[in-house]
C-alpha positions in Angstrom: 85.9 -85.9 107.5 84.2 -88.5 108.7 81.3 -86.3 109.8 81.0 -85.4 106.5 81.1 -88.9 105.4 78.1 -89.8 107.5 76.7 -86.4 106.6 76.4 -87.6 102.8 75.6 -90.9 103.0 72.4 -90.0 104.7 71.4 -87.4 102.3 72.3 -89.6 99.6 70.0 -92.3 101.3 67.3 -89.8 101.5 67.0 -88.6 98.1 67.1 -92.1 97.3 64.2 -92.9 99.7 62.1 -89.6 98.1 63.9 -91.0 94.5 61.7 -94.6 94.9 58.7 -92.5 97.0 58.2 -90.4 93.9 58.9 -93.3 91.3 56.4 -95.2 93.3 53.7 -92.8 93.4 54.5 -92.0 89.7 53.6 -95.2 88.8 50.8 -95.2 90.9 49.6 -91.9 89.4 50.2 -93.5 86.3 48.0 -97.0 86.9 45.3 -95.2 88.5 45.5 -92.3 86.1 45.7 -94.4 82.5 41.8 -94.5 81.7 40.5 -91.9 83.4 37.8 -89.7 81.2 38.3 -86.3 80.4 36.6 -83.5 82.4 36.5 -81.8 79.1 33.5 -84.0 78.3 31.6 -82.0 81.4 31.6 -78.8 79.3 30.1 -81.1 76.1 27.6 -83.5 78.6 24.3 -83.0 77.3 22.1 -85.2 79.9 18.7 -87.0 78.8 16.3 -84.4 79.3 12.9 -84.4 80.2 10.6 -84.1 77.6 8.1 -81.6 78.3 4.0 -81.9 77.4 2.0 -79.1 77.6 -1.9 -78.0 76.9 -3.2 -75.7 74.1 -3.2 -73.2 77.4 0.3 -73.5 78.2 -0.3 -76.1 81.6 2.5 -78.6 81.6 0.4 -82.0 82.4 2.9 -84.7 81.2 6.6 -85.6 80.8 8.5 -88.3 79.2 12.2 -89.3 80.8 14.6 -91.6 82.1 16.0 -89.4 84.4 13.4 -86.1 85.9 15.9 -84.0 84.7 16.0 -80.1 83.6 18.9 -78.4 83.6 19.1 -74.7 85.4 21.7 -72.2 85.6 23.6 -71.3 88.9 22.2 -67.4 89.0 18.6 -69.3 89.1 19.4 -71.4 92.2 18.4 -69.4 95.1 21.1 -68.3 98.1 19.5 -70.2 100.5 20.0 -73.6 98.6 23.2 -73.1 97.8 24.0 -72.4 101.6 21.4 -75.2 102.4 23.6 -77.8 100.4 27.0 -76.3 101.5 26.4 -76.3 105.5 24.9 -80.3 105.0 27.5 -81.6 102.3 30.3 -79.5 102.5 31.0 -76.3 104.4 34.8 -75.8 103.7 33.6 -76.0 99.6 35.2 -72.5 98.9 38.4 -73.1 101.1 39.7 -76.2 99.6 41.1 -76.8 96.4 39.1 -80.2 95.7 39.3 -82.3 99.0 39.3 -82.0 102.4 42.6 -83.7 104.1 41.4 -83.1 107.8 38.1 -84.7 106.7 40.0 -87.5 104.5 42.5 -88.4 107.9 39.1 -88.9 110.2 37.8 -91.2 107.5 40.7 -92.9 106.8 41.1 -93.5 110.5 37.7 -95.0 110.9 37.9 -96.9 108.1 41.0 -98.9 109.2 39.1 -99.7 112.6 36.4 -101.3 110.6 38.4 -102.6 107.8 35.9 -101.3 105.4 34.5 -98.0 103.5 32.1 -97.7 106.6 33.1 -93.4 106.4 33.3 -90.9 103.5 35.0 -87.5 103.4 33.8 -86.7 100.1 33.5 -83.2 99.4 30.9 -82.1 97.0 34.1 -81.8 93.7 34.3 -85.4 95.0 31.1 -86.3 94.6 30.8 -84.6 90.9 33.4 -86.8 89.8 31.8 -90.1 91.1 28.3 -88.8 89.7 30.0 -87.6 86.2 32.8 -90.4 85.9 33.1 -93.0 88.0 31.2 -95.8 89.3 29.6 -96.3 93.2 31.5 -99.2 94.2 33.1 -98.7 98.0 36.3 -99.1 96.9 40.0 -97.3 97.6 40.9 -97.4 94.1 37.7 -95.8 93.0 38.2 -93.3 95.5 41.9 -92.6 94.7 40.5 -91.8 91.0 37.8 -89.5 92.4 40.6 -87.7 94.2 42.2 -87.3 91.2 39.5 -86.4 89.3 38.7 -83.8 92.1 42.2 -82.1 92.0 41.4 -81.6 87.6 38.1 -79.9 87.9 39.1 -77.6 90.8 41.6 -76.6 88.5 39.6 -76.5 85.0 36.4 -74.9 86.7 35.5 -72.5 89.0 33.8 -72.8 92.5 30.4 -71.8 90.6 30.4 -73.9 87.9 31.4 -76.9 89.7 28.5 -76.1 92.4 26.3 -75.4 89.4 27.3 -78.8 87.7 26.8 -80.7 90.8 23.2 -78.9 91.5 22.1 -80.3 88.4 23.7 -83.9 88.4 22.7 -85.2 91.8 19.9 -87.2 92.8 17.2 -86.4 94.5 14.7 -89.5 94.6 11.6 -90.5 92.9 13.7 -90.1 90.3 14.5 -86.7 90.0 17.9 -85.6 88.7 18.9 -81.8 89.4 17.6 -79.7 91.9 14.9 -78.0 89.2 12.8 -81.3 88.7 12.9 -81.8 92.5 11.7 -78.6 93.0 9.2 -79.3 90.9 8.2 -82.7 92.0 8.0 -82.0 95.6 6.8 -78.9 95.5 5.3 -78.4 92.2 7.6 -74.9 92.0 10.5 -73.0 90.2 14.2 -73.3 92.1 13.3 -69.4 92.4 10.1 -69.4 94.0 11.3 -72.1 97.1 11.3 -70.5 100.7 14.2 -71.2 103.4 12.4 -74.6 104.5 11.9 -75.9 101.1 15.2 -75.1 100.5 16.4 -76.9 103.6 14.7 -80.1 102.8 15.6 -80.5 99.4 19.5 -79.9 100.3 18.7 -82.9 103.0 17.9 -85.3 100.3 21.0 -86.1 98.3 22.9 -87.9 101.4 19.6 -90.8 101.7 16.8 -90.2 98.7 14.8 -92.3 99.9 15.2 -92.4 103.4 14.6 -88.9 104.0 12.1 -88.4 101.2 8.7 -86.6 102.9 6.9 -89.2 100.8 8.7 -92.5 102.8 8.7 -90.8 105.7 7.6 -87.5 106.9 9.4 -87.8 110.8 12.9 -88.3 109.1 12.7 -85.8 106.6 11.3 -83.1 109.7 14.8 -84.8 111.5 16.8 -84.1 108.3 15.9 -80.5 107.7 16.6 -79.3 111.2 19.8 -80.6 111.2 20.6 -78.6 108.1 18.9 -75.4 109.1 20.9 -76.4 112.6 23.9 -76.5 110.0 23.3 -72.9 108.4 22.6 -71.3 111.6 26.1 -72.6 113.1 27.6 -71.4 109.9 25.4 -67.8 110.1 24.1 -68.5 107.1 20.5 -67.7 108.4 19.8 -66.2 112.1 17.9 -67.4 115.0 14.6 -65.5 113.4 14.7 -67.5 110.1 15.7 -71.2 112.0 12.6 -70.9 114.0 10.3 -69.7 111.0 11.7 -72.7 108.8 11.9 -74.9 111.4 8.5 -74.6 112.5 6.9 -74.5 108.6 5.1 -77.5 108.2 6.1 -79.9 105.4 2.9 -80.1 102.7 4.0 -83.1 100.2 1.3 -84.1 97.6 0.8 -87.6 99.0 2.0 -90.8 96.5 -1.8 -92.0 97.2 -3.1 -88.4 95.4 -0.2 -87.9 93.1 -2.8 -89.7 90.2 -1.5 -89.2 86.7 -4.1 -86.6 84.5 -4.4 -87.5 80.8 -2.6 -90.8 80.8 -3.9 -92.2 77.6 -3.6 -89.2 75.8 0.0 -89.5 76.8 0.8 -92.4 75.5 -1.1 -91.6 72.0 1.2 -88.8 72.0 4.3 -90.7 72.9 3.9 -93.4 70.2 3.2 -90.9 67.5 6.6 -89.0 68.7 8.8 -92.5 68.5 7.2 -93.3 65.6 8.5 -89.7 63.9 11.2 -88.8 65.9 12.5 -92.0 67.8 13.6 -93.3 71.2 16.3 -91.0 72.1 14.2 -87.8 71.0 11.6 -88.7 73.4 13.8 -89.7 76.5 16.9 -87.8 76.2 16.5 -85.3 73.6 14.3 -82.4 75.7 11.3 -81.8 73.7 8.8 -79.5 74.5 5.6 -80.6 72.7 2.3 -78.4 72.5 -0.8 -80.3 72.4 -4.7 -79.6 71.3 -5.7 -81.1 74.7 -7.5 -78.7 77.4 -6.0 -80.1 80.6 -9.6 -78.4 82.7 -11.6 -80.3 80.0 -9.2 -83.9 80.7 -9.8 -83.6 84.1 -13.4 -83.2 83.6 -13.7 -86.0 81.0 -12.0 -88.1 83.3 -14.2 -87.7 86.4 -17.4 -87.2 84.3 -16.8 -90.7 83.5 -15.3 -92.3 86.5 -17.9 -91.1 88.6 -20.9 -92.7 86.6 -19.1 -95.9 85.9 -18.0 -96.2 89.9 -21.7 -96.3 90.6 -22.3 -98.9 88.1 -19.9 -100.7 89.7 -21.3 -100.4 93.1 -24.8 -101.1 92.3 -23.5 -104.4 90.7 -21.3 -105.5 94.1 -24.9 -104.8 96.1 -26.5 -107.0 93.7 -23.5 -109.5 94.0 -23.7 -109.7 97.5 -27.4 -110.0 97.7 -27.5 -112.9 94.6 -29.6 -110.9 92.7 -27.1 -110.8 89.6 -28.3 -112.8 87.1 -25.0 -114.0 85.8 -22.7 -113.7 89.0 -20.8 -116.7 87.5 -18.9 -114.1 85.4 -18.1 -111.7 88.2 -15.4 -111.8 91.2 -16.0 -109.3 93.8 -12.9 -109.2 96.3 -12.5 -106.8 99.6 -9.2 -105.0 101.0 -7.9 -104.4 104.1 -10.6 -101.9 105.1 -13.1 -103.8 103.7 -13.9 -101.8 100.7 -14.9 -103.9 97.6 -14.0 -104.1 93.9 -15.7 -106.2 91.3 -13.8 -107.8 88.3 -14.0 -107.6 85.6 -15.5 -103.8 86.4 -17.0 -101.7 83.8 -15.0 -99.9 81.0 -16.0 -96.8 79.1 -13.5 -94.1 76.8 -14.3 -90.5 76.2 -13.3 -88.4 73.0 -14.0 -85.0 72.4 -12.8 -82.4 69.7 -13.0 -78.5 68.2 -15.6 -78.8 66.1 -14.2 -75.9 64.1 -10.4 -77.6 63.7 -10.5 -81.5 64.8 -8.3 -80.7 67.5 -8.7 -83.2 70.6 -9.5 -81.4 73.8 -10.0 -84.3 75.8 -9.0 -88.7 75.4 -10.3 -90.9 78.0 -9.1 -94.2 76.6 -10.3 -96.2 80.0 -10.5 -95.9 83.6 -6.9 -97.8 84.5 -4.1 -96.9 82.4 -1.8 -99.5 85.3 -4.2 -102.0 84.7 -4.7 -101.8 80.9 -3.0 -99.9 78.4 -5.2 -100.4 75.5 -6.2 -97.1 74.6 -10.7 -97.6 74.2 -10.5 -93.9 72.3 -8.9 -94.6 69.4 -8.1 -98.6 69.7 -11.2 -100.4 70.5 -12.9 -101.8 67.4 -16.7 -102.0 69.0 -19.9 -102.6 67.5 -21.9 -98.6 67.5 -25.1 -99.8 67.5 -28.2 -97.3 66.2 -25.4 -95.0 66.0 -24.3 -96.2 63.1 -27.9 -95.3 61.2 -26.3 -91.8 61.0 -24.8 -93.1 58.0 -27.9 -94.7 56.5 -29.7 -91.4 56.9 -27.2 -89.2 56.2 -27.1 -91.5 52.5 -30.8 -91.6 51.8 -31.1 -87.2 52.7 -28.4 -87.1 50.0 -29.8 -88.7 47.7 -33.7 -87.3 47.2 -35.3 -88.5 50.8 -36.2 -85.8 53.0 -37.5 -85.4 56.8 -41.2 -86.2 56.4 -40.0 -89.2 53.9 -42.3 -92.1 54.4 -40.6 -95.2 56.1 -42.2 -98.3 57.5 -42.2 -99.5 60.8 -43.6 -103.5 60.1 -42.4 -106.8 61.2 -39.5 -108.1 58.6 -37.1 -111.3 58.8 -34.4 -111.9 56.3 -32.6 -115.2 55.1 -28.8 -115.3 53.9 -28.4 -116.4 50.5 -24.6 -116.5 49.8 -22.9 -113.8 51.4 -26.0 -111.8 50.8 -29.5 -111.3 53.0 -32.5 -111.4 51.0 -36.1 -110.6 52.6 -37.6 -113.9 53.8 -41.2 -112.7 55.0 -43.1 -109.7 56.3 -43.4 -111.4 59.6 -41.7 -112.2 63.0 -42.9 -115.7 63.2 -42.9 -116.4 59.5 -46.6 -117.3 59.8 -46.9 -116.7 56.5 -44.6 -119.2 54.6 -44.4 -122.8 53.8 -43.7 -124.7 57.4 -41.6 -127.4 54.6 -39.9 -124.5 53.1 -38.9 -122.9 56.8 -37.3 -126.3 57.9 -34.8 -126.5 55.4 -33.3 -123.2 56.3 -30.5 -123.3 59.1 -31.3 -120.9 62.1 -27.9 -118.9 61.8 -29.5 -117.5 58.0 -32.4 -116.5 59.7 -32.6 -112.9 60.8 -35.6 -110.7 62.5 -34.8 -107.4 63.8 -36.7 -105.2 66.2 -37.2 -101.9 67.5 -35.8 -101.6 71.0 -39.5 -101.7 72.6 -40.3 -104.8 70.7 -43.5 -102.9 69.4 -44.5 -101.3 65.8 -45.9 -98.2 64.5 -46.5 -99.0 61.0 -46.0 -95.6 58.7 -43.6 -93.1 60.2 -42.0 -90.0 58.7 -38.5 -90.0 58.7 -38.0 -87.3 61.4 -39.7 -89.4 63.8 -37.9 -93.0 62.7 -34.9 -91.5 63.6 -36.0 -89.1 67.2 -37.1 -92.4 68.3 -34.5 -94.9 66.6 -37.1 -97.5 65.4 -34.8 -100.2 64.1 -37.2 -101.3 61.2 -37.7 -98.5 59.9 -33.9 -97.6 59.5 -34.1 -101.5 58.0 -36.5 -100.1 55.8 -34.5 -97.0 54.2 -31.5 -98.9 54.0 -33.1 -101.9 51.3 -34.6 -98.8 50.0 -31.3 -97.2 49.2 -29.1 -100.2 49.4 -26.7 -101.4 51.7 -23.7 -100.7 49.0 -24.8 -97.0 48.8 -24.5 -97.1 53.0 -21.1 -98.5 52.7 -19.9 -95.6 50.3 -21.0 -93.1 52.7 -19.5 -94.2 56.0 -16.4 -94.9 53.7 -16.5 -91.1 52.7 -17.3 -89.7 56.2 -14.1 -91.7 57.6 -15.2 -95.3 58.6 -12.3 -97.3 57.7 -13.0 -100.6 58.9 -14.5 -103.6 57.2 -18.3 -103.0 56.3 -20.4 -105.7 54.9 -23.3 -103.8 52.6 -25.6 -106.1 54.4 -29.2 -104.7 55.9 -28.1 -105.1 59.0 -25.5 -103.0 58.6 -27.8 -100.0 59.6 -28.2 -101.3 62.9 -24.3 -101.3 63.6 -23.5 -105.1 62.5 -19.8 -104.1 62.1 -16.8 -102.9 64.2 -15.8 -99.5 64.6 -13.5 -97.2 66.8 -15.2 -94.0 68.8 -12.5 -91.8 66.9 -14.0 -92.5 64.0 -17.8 -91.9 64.9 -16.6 -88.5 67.1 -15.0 -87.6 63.4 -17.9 -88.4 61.6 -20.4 -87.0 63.9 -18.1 -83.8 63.6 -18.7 -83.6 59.6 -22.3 -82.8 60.6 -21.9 -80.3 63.4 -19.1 -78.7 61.0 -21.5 -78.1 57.5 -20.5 -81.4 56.0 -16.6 -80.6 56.3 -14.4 -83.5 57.3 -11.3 -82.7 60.0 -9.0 -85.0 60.7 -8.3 -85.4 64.4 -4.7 -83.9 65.4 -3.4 -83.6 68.9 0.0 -81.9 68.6 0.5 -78.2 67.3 4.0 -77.8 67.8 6.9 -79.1 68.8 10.0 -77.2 70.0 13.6 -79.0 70.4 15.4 -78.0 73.8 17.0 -75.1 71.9 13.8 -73.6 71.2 14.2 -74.8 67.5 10.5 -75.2 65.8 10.3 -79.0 64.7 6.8 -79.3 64.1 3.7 -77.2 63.6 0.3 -78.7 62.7 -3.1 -76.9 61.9 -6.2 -78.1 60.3 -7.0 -80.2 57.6 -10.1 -79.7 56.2 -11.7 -81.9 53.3 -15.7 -81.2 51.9 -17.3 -84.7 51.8 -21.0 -83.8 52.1 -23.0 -80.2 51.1 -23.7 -77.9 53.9 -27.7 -78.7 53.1 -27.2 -82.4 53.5 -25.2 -82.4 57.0 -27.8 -79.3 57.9 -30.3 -81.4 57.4 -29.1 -84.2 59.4 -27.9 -81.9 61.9 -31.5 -80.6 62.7 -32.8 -84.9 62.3 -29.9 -85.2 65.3 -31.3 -82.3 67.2 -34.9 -84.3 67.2 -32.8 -87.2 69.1 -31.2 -84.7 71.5 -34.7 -82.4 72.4 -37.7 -85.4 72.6 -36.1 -89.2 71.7 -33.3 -91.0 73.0 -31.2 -88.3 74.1 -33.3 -86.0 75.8 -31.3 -86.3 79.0 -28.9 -83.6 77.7 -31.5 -81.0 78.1 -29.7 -80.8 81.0 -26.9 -79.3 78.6 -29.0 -76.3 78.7 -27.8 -75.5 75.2 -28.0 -76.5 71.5 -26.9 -79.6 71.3 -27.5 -83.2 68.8 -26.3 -86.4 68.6 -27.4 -89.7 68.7 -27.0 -93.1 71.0 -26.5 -96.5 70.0 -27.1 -99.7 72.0 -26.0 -103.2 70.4 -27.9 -106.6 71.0 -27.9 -107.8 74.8 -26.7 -104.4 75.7 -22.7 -105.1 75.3 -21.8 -101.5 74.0 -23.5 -98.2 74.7 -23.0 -95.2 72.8 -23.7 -91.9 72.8 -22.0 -89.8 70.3 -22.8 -85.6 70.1 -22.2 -82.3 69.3 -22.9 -78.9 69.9 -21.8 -75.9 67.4 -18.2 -75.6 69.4 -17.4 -79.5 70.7 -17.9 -83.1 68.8 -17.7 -85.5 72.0 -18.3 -89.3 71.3 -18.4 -91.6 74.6 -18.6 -95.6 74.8 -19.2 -97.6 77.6 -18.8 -101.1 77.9 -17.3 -104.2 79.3 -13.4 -105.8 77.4 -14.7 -108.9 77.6 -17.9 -108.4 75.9 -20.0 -109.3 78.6 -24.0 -107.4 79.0 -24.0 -104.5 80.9 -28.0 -105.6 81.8 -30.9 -105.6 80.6 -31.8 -102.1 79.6 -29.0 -100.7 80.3 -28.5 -98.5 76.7 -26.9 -95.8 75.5 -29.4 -93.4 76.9 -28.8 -94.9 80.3 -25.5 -95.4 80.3 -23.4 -93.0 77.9 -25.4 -90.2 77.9 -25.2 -88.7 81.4 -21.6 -89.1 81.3 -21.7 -86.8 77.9 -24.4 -84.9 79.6 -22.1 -84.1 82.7 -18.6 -83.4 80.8 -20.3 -81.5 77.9 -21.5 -79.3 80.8 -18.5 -78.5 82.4 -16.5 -77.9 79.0 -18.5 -75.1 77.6 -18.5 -73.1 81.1 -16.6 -70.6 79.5 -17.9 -70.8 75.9 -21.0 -68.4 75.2 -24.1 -69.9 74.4 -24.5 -70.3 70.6 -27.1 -71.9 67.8 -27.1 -73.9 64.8 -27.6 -71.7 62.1 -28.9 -73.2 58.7 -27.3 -72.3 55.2 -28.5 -70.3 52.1 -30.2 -73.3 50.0 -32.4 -74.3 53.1 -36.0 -73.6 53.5 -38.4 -73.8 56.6 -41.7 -75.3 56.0 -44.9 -75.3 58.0 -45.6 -78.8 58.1 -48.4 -81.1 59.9 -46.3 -83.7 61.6 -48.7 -86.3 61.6 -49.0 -86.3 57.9 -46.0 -85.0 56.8 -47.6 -82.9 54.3 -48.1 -78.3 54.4 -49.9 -77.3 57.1 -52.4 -74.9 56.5 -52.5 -71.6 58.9 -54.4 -72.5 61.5 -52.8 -76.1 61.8 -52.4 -77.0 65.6 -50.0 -79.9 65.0 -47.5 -77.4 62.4 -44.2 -77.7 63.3 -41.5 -76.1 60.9 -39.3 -78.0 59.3 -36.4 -77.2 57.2 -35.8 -78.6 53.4 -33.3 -78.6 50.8 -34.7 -76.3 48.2 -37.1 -78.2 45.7 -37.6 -80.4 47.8 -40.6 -79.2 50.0 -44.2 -80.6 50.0 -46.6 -79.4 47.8 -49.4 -81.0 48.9 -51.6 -80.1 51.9 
């Protein structure tokens, strides 16, 4: 009896030992369990997704995220990854049901030694729910709830989805989330297309980003992959053949130094238009895949064209720096690295525009040489003074209204005097020789203004076509007092130019502000029979569905006859084939266009066209500072034209300017401007709106 006594009281005592064990860890289950998240919310997670850029050829050149992320299903991961990451992270993976307990009782172990989270025995469930739910603090509450956490999705998912979730969650470094925008970061490929050593690498990562990244350090990411090929083999996951192959396959990482961002500019004018429509969180998180007008082989070549031109501009003023020879080396810093190479500030700036002449679709943006450095975009945001260029205007005015190429202008000394907020003529003089020394004293310096021609000579009488070829300044002062500044104004206005314009004579010579998208448009309206196209850059864009958001195509609007702009396109040519553009003979193909070089040579233009591209390019310091004496549009803009313009038509066929039904080609004598008769040995022909040829010979 008393056996039996004893016998019960130490059940009863046990059952009320397990009774308080599982009220205690009830309650416990309870506190650590009462604001947990749902794994449901896994199934609904919709991560920010990388927004995707791509050319009008289909080449990915940009993306916009906060995490390099793209999401990729499980079939698409290759075997040899999956193995990779379960011989490093967790080999048991499809044996246990969410953690490890022989792995968790070593850890534990260690972990009391050193009083501290110094060991882990995550599994790779484990580490899903810290990357999905939890935080990263080293704590033994937070890992209680990842336990937790571990046990529901082994029972919610399978072994494939959870592998597939975590493929796509984890981090890789250099901020790539999911193993498809590491692939593509370190290796520029698909998941599918990665061999076994790739494989081994990126499955090395996760544990130490940055530590084992090839790009921090190539011996420890060479130390991390054999130890997970080491892994596999162990495992016989791979056999001796394939360790030695991947082993011995050397790791080729583009290096940070070369990893130099293509079209950066052109990004960001893409990006603020996109916020602007869409928002923040389409951009970032949202997965767009945008289609753009640019031609990524024509950015690159944009983008060299002009660094290379402006890099030896830079160069030749560092040897004149260091000799003394610069004439106002006050302005400049020159400053020398570690290896003694040297860099000048402030160093040259210059932007490069070019469009389909045809649509107005940008194929190429250069906004400046150092989008780190500056992010003002010198394309499309730089209000600059054009210069000569701006007489395209003035001429394009006065053939539209009765003047013609062998038009007489004059090429004679002239100074002006403001009146008001007008300029009135003053005297048919530079040194006003022929007015009243009383009269001249009483007029303030600042009202007094005497242009010249480039040369500082004059020709007197000139026809138009040659005025223009050569860009002789008085005589575009001429023709604009002839057909008023107001008349100018209205033009520009209708062939785009939206900033302020004074209807001053000066005007003509570029006495106003303007952008380079704006003259590249305008120019365009010429090369494209006097039809205006506004300037787009996107053609579509695609949400992460594959749902059609946006789809752009030309705009086209008439704003001068096909005679007029044919007329001015031939005037343009002239430039291009014997004045201040003859450097893009080198084009080797029809071609136009005109440069432009303001007072103490501070901007140089150079803005042209040939029947297929409308490319405008400025050079020029921020700060307003001279480039040097003579150093003009023709010097400085046009080989870097020259040099791109070459390289984008490589693959377009050779083609000509053809004139339109209401033109007429003229033998004319171009010294007098008037019919040449048969035998003529100065006739050139020369084309006309109809009715309004010579008559006289």
């Amino acid at each position: 009896m008393l056996r039996l006594k004893k016998k019960f009281v130490f059940y009863a005592k046990a059952f009320l030992l397990l009774l308080i064990l599982w009220f205690c860890g009830f309650l416990i289950l309870k506190y650590f369990t009462k604001d947990l998240p749902d794994i449901r919310k896994l199934e609904q997670y919709t991560p920010p997704i990388i927004t995707h850029l791509f050319d009008r050829n289909g080449k990915e050149f940009g993306q916009f995220f906060v995490e390099r992320r793209t999401l990729i299903p499980i079939s698409e991961i290759p075997v040899n990854l999956q193995n990779a990451v379960l011989a490093i992270e967790d080999v048991n993976f499809f044996k246990h049901w969410g953690i490890y307990p022989k792995r968790i009782l070593k850890a534990i172990f260690v972990n009391i030694k050193e009083g501290r989270i110094a060991q882990g025995a995550s599994t790779i469930t484990q580490q899903l729910a810290k990357v999905m739910f939890l935080t990263y603090e080293r704590t033994f509450a937070r890992k209680i709830r990842e336990v937790i956490l571990a046990f529901q999705l082994e029972k919610k998912y399978s072994k494939q989805e959870i592998l597939q979730f975590y493929l796509n969650q984890i981090y890789f470094g250099h901020g790539c989330y999911g193993i498809a925008s590491a692939s593509r970061f370190y290796f520029n490929k698909d998941v599918k297309d990665l061999n076994l050593a790739e494989c081994a690498l990126l499955a090395g990562l996760p544990k130490a980003p940055n530590k084992y990244s090839p790009l921090n350090s190539l011996k420890k990411a060479y130390r991390r992959r054999q130890l997970v090929l080491s892994r596999m083999l162990e495992e016989d996951m791979i056999d001796e053949k394939q360790y030695i192959e991947a082993n011995s396959t050397p790791i080729i990482i583009i290096p940070k130094s070369e990893r130099k961002e293509v079209a950066s500019y052109f990004k960001e004018y893409i990006r603020q238009y996109l916020e602007k429509k869409y928002g923040y969180n389409a951009i970032y998180k949202a997965g767009l895949n945008v289609y753009t007008t640019l031609d990524l082989d024509m950015q690159i070549a944009a983008e060299e064209a002009l660094e290379e031109h402006l890099r030896k501009f830079d160069e030749e003023k560092i040897e004149k720096y260091e000799k003394g020879e610069l004439k106002d080396k006050e302005l400049f810093t020159v400053e020398y690295d570690e290896e003694g190479n040297a860099s000048i500030t402030p160093y040259i700036e210059g932007s490069l525009l070019a469009m389909e002449v045809e649509t107005g679709e940008i194929l190429a943006m250069v906004g400046g040489r150092d989008f780190s450095k500056s992010q003002f975009n010198c394309a499309v945001q730089a209000k600059r003074q054009p210069g000569s260029a701006f007489k395209l205007f003035t001429y394009t005015a006065a053939i539209d209204n009765g003047y013609t190429v062998v038009s007489k202008l004059k090429d004679e000394p002239v100074a002006f005097f403001q009146e008001g907020i007008k300029w009135r003529l003053l005297s048919r003089t530079t040194d006003l020789s022929d007015l009243d020394p009383e009269f001249i004293l009483h007029i303030p310096p600042e009202k007094i203004w005497i242009p010249s021609n480039y040369e500082g000579d004059y020709r007197g009488e000139m026809l138009l076509v040659d005025a223009l070829t050569y860009s002789r300044n008085l005589c575009a002062v001429d023709l604009i007092l002839k057909i008023t500044p107001q008349l100018v104004v209205e033009y520009a206005r209708r062939m785009g130019i939206k900033e302020e314009l004074l209807p001053i004579p000066s005007l003509t010579l570029g006495a106003c502000e303007v952008t380079l998208l704006e003259m590249t448009r305008a120019f365009g309206i010429i090369a494209n029979e006097g039809v205006m196209l506004e300037p787009y850059a996107i053609l579509k864009i695609e949400d992460a569905s594959g749902n059609i958001l946006e789809v752009n195509s030309p705009q086209p609007r008439k704003c001068l006859s096909s005679q007029t702009a044919y007329i001015m396109n031939w005037l343009l040519q002239n430039v291009a084939e014997r004045g201040t553009g003859w450097y893009t003979k080198y084009l080797g193909r029809a071609r136009a266009g005109k440069t432009g070089t303001t007072n103490n040579f501070t901007d140089a233009w150079f803005i042209g066209f040939t029947p297929d591209i409308v490319c405008g390019v400025w050079t020029g310091y921020r700060e307003n500072i001279s480039l040097g004496k003579r150093k003009s549009g023709a010097v400085m803009a046009v080989p870097i034209w020259t040099k791109f313009m070459k390289k984008a038509h490589e693959n377009i066929p050779p083609r000509d300017f053809h004139a339109p039904t209401g033109i007429n080609f003229v033998p004319i004598n171009s010294k007098t401007g008037k019919r040449a008769l048969p035998d003529d040995p100065d006739a050139v022909l020369m084309p006309f709106i109809s009715g309004t040829e010579p008559t006289e010979y």
